[in-house]
C-alpha positions as CSV (number, residue, x, y, z in Angstrom):
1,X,-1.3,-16.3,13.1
2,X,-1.7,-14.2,9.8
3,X,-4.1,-11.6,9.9
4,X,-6.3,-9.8,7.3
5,X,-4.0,-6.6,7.9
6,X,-0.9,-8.8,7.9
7,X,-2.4,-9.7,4.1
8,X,-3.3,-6.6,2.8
9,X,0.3,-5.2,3.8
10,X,2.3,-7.9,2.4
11,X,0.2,-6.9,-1.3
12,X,0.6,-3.6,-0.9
13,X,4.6,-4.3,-0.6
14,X,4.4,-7.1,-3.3
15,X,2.5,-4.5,-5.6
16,X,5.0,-1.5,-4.8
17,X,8.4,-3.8,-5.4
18,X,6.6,-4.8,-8.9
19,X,5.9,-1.2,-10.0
20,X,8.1,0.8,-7.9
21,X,5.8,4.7,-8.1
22,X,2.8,4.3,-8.3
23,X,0.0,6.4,-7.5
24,X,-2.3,6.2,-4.3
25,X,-5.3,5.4,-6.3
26,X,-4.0,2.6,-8.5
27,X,-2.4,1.2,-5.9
28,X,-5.4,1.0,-3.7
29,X,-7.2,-0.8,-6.5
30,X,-4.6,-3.3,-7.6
31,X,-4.5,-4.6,-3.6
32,X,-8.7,-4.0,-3.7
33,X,-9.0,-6.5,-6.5
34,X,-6.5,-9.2,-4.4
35,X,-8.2,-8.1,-1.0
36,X,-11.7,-6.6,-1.1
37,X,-11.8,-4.7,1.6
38,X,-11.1,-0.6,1.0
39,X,-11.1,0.8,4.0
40,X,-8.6,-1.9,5.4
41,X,-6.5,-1.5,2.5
42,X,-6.8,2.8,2.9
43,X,-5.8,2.1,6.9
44,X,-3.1,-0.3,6.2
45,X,-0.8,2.0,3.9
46,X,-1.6,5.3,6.1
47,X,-0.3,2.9,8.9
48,X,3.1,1.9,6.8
49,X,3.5,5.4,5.5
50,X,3.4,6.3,9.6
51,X,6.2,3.9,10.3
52,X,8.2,5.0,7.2
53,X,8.6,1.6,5.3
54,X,6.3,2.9,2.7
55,X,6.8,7.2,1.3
56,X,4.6,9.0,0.3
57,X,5.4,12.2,-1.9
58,X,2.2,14.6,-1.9
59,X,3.7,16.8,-4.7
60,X,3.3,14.2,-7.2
61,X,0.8,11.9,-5.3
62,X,2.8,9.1,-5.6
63,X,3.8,6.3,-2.8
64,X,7.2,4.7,-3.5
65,X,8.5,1.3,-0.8
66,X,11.4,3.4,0.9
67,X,13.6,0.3,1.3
């Protein structure tokens, strides 16, 4: 059974492969405009940076798919 969060991740990896860097903000508003929901979309890429598929780099606010 696919799952809201199960979308919203799978966008946020298809947006990340297609750009590579991006930052935090545009990324969040590319998968808003696909998804609609910004909170779920905020939880869902705190919850891949936490298991390391997705980095984050504070310095230059960036988040990068780590594989």
């Amino acid at each position: 059974m696919v799952t809201d969060a199960d979308i919203i991740k799978t966008e946020i990896l298809r947006v990340l492969n297609e750009s590579g860097k991006i930052r935090g903000s545009e990324l969040t508003s590319r998968v808003i405009k696909k998804v609609g929901n910004e909170k779920m979309v905020h939880r869902e890429i705190s919850a891949l940076v936490e298991s390391g598929e997705v980095e984050k780099k504070c310095t230059v606010n960036h988040i990068s798919n780590t594989s």
